[in-house]
N, C-alpha and C positions, 0 to 999 in steps of 0.2 A: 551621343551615345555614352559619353564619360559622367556628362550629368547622370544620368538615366542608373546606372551601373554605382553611383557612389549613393544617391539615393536610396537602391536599393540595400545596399551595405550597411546606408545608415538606419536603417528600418530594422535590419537583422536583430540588436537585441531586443526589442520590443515583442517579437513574438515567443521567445525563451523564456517559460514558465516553470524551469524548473526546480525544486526545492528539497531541503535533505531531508532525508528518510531514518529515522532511527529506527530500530528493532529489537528489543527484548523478547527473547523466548525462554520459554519453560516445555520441553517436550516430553520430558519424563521415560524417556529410553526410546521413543518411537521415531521412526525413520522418517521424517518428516522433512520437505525442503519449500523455500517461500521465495517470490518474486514480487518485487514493491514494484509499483507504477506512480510518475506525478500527471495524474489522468487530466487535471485545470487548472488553474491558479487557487480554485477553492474545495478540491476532490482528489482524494488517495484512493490509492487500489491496494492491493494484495493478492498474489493468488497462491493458495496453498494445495502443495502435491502428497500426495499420502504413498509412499514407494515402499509400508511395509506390507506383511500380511495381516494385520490386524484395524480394525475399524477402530477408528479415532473421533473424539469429540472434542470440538477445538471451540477456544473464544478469544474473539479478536477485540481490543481496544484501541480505538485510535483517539489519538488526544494532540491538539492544535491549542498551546496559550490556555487563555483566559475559559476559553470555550468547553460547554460540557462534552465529555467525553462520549465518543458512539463506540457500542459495543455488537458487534456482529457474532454468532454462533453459527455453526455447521457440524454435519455427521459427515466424517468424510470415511467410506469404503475404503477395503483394502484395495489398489491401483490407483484410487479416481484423483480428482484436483480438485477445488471451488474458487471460485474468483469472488472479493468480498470489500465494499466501498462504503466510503462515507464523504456526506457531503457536507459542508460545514460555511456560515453565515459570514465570515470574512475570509481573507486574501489567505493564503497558507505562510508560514515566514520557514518553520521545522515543523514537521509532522514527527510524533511518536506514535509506533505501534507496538502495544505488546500483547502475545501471544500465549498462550497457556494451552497446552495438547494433553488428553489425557486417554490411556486404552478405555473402547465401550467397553 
């Protein structure tokens, strides 16, 4: 059973994919709030909430190293959210995200 149980312990970090998230925003007055996810070892998430009364037009960049950068857009309603990913051809080590919100 102590076999069994240290093995397990020793496998623990091996499934731990997580990596830091930076985030630059630009909101330009709007009420706007973000949650990052490390969704694989090679895919970011984001989800952006729109908590003002004005419809917003957002652009997301994400940028991993060496790698071109993927740039995601959304219209987000006044209440709504979007959830918004990239996936990218090697391991993640730091993900950047930078964000730019501007009123429709």
């Amino acid at each position: 059973m102590k076999k069994i149980c240290s093995l397990l312990l020793a496998m623990l970090p091996m499934t731990a994919f997580a990596y830091p998230i930076d985030v630059q925003k630009e909101l330009n007055g709007l009420k706007i709030d973000y949650t990052t996810y490390a969704s694989d070892y090679d895919m970011g998430s984001i989800t952006v909430n729109n908590y003002g009364d004005t419809a917003a037009e957002c652009s997301v960049v994400f940028r991993n190293g060496p790698e071109s950068p993927k740039t995601r857009r959304v219209n987000l309603d006044a209440g709504k959210s979007a959830d918004l990913s990239a996936k990218f051809n090697r391991k993640i080590i730091k993900l950047y995200i930078t964000m730019t919100c501007k009123p429709k």
